[in-house]
Biopython code that builds the backbone (N, CA, C, O; Angstrom):
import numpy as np
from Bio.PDB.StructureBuilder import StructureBuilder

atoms = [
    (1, "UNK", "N", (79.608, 83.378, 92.830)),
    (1, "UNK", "CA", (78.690, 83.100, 91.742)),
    (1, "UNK", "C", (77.303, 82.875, 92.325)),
    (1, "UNK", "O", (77.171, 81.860, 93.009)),
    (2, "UNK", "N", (76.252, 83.667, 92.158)),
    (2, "UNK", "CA", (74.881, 83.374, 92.735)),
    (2, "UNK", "C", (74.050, 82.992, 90.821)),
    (2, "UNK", "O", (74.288, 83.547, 89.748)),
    (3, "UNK", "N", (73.249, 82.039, 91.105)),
    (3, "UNK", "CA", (72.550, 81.713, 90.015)),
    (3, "UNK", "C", (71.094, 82.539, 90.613)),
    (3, "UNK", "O", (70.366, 82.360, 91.590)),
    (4, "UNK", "N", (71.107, 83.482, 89.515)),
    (4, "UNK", "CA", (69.864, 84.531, 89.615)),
    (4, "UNK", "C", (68.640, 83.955, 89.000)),
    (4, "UNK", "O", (67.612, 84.399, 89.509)),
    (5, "UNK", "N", (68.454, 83.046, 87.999)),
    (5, "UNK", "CA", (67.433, 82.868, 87.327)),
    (5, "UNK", "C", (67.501, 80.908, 86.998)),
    (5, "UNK", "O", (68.600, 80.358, 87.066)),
    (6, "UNK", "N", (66.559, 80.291, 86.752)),
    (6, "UNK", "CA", (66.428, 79.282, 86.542)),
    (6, "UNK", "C", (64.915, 79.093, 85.938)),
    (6, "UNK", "O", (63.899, 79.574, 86.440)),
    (7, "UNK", "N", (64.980, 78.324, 84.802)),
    (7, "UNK", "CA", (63.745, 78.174, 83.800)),
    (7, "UNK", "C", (63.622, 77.274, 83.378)),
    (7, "UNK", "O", (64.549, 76.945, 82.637)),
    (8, "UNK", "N", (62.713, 76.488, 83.493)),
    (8, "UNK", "CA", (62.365, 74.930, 83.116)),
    (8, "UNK", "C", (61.709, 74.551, 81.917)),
    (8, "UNK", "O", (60.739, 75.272, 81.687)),
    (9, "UNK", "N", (61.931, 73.569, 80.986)),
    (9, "UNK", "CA", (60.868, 73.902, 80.377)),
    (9, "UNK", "C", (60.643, 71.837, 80.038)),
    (9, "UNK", "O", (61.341, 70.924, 79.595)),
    (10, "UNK", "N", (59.401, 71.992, 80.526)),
    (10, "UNK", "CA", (59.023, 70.076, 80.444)),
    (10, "UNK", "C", (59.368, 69.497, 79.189)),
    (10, "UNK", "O", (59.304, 70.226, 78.199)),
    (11, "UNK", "N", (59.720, 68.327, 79.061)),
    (11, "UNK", "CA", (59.870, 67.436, 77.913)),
    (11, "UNK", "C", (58.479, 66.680, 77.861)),
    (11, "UNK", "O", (57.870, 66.169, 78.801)),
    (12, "UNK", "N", (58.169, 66.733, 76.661)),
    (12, "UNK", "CA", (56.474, 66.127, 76.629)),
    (12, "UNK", "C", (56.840, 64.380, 76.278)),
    (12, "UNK", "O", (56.431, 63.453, 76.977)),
    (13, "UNK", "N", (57.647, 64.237, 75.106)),
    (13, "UNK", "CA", (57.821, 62.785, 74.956)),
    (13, "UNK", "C", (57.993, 61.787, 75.815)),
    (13, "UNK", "O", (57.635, 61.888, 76.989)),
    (14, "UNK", "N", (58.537, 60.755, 75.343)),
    (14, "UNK", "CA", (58.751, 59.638, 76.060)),
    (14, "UNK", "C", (60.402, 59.654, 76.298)),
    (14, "UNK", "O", (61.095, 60.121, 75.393)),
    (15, "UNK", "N", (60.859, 59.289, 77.170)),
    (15, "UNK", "CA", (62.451, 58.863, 77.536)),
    (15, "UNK", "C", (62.864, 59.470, 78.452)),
    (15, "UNK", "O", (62.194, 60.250, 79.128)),
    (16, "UNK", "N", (64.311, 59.137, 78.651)),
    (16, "UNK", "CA", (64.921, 59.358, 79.946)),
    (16, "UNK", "C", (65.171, 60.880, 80.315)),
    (16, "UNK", "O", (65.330, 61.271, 81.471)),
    (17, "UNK", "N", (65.185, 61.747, 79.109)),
    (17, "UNK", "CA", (64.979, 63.641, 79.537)),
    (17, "UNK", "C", (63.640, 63.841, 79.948)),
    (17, "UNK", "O", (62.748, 63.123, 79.495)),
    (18, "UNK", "N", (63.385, 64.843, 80.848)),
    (18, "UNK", "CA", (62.145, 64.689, 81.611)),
    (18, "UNK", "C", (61.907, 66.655, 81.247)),
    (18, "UNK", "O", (60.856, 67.227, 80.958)),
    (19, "UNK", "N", (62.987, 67.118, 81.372)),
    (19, "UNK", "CA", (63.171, 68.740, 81.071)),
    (19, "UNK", "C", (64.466, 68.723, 80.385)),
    (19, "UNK", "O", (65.196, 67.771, 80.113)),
    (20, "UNK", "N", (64.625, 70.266, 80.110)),
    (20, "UNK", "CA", (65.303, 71.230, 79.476)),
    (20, "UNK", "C", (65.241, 72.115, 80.521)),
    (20, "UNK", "O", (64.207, 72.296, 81.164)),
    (21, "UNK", "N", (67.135, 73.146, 80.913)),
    (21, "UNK", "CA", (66.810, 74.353, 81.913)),
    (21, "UNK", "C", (67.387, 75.030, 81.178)),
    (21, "UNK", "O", (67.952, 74.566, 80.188)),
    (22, "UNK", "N", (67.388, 76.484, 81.528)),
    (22, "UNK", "CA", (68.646, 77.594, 81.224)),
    (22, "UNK", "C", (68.614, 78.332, 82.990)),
    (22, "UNK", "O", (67.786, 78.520, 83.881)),
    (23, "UNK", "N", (69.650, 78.492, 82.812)),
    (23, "UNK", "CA", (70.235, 79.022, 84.056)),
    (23, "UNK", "C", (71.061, 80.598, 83.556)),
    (23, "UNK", "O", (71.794, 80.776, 82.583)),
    (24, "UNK", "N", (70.648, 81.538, 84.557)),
    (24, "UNK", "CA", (71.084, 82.378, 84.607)),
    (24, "UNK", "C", (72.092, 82.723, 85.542)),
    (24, "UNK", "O", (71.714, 82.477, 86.688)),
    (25, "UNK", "N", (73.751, 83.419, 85.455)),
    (25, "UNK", "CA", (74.229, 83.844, 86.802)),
    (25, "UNK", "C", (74.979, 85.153, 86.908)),
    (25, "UNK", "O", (75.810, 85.642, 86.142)),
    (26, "UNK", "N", (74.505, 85.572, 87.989)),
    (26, "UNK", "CA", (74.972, 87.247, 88.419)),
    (26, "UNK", "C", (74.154, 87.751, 87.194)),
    (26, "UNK", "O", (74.860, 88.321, 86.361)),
    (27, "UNK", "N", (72.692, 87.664, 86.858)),
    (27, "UNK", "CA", (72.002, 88.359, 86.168)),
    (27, "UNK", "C", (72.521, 88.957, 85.153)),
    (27, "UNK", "O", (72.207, 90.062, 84.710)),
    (28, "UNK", "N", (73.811, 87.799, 84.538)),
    (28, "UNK", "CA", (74.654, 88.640, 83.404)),
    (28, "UNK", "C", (75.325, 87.170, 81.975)),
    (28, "UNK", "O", (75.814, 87.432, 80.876)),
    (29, "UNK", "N", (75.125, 85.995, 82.472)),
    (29, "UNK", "CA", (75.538, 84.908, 81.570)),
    (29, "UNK", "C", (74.757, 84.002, 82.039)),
    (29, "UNK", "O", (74.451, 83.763, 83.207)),
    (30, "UNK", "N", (74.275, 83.233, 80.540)),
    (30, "UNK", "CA", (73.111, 82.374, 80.393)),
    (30, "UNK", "C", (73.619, 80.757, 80.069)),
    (30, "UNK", "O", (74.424, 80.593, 79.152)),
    (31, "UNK", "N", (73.255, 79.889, 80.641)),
    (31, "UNK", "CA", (73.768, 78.412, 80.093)),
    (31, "UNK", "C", (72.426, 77.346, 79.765)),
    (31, "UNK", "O", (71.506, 76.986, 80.500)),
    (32, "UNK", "N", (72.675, 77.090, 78.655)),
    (32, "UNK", "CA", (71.495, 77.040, 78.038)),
    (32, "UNK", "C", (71.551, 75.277, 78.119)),
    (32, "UNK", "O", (72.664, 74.907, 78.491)),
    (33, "UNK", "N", (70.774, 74.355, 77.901)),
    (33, "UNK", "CA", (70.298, 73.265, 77.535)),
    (33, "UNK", "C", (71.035, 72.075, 78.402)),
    (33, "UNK", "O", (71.648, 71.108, 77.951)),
    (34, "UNK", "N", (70.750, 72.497, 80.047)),
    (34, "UNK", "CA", (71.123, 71.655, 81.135)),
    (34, "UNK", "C", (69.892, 70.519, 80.585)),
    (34, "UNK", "O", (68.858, 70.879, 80.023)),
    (35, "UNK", "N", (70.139, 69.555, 80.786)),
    (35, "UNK", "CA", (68.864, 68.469, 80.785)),
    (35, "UNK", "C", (68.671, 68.042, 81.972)),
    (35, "UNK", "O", (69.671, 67.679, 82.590)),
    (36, "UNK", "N", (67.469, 67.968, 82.571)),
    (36, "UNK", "CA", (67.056, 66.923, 83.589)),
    (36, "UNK", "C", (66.809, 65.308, 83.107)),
    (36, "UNK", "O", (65.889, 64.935, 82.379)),
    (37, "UNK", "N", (67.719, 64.566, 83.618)),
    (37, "UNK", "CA", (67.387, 62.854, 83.314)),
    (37, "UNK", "C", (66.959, 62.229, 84.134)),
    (37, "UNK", "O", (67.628, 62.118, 85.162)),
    (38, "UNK", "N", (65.733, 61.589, 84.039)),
    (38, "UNK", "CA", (64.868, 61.081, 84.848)),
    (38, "UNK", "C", (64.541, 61.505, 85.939)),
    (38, "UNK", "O", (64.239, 60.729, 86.846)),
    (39, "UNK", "N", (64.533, 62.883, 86.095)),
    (39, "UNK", "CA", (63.756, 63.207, 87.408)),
    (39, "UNK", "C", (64.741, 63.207, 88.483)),
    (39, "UNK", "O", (64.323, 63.526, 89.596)),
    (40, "UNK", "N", (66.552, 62.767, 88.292)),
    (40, "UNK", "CA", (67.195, 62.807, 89.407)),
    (40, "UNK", "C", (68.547, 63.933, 89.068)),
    (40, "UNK", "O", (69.377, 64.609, 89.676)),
    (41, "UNK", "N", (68.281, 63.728, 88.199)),
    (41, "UNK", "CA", (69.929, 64.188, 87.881)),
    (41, "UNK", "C", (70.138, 65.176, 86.999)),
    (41, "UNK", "O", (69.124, 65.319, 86.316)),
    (42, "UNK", "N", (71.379, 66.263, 86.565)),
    (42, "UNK", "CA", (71.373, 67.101, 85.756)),
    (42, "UNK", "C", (72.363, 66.271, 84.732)),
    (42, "UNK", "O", (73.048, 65.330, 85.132)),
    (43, "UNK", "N", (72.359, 66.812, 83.109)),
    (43, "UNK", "CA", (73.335, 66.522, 82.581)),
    (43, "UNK", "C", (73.626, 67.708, 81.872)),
    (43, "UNK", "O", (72.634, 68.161, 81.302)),
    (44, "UNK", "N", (75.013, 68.574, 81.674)),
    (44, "UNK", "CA", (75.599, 69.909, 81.356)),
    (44, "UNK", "C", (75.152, 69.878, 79.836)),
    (44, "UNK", "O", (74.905, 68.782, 79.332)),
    (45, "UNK", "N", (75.053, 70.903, 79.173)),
    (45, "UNK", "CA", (75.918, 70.918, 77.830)),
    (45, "UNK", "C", (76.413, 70.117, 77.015)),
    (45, "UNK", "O", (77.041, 69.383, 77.779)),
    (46, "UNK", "N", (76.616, 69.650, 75.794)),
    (46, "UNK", "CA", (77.115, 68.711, 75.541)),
    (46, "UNK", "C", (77.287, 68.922, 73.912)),
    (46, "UNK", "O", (76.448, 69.562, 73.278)),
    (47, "UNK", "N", (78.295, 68.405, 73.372)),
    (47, "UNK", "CA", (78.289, 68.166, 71.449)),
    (47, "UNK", "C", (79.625, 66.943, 71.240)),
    (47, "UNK", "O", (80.782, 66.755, 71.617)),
    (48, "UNK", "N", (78.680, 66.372, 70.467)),
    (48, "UNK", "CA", (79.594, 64.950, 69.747)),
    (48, "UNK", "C", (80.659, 65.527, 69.169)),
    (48, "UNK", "O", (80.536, 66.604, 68.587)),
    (49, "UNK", "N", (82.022, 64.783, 69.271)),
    (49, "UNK", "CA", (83.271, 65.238, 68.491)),
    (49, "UNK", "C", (83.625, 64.149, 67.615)),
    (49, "UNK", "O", (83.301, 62.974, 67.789)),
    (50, "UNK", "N", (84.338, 64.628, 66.622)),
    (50, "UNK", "CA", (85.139, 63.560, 65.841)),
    (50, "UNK", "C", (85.011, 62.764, 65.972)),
    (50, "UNK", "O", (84.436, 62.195, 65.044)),
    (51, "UNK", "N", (85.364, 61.942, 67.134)),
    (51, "UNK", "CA", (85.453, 60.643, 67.625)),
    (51, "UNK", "C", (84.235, 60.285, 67.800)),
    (51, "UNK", "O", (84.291, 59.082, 68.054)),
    (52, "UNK", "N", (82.949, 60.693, 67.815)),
    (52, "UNK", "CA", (81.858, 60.130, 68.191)),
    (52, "UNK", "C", (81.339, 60.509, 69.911)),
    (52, "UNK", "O", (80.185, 60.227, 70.235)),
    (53, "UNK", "N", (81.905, 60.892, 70.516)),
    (53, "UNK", "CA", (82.181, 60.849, 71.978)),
    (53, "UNK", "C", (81.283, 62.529, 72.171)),
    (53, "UNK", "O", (81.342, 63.519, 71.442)),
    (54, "UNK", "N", (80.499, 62.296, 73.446)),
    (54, "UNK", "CA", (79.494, 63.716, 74.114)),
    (54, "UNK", "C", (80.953, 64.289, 74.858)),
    (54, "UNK", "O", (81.787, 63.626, 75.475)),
    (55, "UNK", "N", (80.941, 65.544, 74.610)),
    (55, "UNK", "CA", (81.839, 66.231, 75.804)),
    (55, "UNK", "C", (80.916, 67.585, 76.165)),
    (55, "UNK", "O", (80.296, 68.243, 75.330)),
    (56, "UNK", "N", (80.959, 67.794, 77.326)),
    (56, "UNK", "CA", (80.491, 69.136, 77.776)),
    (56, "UNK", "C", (80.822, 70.273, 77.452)),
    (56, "UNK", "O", (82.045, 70.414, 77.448)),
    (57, "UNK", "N", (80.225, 71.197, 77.162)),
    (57, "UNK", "CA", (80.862, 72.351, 76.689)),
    (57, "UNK", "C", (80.988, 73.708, 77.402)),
    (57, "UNK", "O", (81.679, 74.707, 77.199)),
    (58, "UNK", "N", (79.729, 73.248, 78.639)),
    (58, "UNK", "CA", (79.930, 74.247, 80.024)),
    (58, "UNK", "C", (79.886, 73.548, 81.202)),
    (58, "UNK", "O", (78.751, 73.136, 81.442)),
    (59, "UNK", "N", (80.650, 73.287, 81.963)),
    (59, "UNK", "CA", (80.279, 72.621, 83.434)),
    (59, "UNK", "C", (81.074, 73.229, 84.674)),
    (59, "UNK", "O", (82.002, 74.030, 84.561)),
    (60, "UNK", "N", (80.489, 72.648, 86.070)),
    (60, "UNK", "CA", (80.667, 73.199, 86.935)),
    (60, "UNK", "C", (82.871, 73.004, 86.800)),
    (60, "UNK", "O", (83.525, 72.536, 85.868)),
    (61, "UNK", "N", (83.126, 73.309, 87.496)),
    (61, "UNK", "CA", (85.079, 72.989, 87.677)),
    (61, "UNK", "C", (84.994, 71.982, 89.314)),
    (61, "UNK", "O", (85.791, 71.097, 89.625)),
    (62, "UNK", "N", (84.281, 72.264, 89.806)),
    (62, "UNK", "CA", (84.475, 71.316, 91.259)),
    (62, "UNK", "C", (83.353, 71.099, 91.621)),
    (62, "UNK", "O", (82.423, 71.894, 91.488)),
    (63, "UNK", "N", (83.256, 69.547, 92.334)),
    (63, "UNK", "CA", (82.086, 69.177, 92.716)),
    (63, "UNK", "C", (81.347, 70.229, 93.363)),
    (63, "UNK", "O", (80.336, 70.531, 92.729)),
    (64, "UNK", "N", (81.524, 70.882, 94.419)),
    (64, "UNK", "CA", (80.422, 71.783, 95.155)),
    (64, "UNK", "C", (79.986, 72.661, 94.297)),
    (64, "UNK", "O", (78.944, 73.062, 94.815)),
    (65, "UNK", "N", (80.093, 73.077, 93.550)),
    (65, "UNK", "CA", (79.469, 73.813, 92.779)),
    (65, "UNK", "C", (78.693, 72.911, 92.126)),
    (65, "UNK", "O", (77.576, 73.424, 92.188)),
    (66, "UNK", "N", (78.558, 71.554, 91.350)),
    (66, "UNK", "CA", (77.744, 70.581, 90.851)),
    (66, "UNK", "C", (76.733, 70.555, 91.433)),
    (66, "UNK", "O", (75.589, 70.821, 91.064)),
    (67, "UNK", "N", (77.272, 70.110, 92.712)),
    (67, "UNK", "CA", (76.430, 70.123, 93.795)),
    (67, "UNK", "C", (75.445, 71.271, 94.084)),
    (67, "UNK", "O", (74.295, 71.121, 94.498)),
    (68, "UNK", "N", (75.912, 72.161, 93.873)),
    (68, "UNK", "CA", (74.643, 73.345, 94.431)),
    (68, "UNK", "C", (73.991, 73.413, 93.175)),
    (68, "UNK", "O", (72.804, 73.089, 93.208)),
    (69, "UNK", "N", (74.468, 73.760, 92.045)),
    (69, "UNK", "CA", (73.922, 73.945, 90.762)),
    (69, "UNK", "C", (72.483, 72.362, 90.365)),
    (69, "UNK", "O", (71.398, 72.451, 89.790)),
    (70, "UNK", "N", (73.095, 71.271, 90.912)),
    (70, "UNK", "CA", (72.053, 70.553, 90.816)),
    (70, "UNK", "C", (71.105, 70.765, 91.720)),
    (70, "UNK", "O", (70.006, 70.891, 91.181)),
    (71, "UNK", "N", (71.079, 70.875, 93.144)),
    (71, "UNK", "CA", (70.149, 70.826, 94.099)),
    (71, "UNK", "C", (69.397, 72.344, 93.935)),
    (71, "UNK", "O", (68.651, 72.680, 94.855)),
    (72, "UNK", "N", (69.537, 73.062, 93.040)),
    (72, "UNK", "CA", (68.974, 74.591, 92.855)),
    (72, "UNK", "C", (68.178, 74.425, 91.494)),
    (72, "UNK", "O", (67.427, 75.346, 91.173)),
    (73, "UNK", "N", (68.261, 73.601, 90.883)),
    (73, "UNK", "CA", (67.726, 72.750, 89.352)),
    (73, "UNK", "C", (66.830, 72.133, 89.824)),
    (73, "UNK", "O", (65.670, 72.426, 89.538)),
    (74, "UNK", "N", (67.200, 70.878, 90.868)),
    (74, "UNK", "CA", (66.600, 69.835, 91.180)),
    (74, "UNK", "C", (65.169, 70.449, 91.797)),
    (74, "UNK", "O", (64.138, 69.941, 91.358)),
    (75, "UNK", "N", (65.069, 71.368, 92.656)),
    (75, "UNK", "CA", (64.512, 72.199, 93.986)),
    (75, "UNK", "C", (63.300, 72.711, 92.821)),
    (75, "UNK", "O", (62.129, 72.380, 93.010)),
    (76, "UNK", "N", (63.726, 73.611, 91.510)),
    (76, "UNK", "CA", (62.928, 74.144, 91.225)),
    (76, "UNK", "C", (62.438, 73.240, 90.382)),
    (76, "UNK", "O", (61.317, 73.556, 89.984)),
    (77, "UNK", "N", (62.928, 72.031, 89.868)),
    (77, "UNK", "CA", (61.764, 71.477, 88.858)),
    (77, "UNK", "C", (60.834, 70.479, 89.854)),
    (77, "UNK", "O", (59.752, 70.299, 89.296)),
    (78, "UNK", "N", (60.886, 69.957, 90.810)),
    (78, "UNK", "CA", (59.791, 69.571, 91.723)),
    (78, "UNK", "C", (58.860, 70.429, 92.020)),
    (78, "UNK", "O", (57.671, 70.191, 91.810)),
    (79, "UNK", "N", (59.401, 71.792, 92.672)),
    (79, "UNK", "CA", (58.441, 72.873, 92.429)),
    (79, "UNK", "C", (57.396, 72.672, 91.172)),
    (79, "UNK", "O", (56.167, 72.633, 91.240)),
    (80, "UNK", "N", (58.219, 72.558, 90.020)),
    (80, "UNK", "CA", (57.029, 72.976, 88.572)),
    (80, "UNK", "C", (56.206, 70.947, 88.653)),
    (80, "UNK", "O", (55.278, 70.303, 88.163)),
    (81, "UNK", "N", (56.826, 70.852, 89.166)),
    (81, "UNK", "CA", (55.946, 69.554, 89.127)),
    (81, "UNK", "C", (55.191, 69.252, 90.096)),
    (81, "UNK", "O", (54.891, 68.072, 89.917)),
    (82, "UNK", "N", (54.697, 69.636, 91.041)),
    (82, "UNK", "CA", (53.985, 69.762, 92.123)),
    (82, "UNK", "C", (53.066, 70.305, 91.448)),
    (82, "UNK", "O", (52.155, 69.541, 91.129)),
    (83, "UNK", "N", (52.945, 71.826, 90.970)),
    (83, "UNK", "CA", (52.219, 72.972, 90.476)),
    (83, "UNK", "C", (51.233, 72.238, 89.387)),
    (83, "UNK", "O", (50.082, 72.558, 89.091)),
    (84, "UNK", "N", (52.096, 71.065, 88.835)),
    (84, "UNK", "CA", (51.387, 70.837, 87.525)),
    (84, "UNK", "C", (50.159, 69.768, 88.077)),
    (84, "UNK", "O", (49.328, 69.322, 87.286)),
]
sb = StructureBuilder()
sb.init_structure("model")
sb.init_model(0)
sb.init_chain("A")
sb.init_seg("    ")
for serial, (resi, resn, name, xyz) in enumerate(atoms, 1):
    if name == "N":
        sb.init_residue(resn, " ", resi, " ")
    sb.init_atom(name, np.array(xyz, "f"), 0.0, 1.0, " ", f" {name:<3s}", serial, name[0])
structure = sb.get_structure()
């Protein structure tokens, strides 16, 4: 799995989301509305169920992949924040 594309887009308000990403991979499937929270961390996908409760609706299956998928998120939104 190579992630071909990554797109940021800033959160202007106030609170703990700082961005919005979409991620592209193998230049062929799109995952839309990763959040950046506070500048450290990613949070996947997500929709309230029945119960009230967030569940993800796309995420990595094993940490190393978390792992790269965040530090390839993380990498490029410092980039856009440097720039800015």
């Amino acid at each position: 799995m190579n992630i071909t594309d990554v797109r940021i887009r800033k959160v202007d308000k106030e609170g703990k989301m700082k961005a919005v990403v979409s991620i592209t991979i193998d230049n062929e499937f799109a995952v839309h509305d990763i959040k950046i929270i506070e500048g450290v961390f990613i949070a996947m996908p997500s929709r309230k169920n029945a119960e009230g409760e967030y569940r993800d609706v796309a995420h990595p299956i094993n940490s190393d992949t978390r792992t790269q998928l965040q530090e390839m998120i993380m990498e490029k939104y410092r980039e856009e924040i440097a720039e800015a």
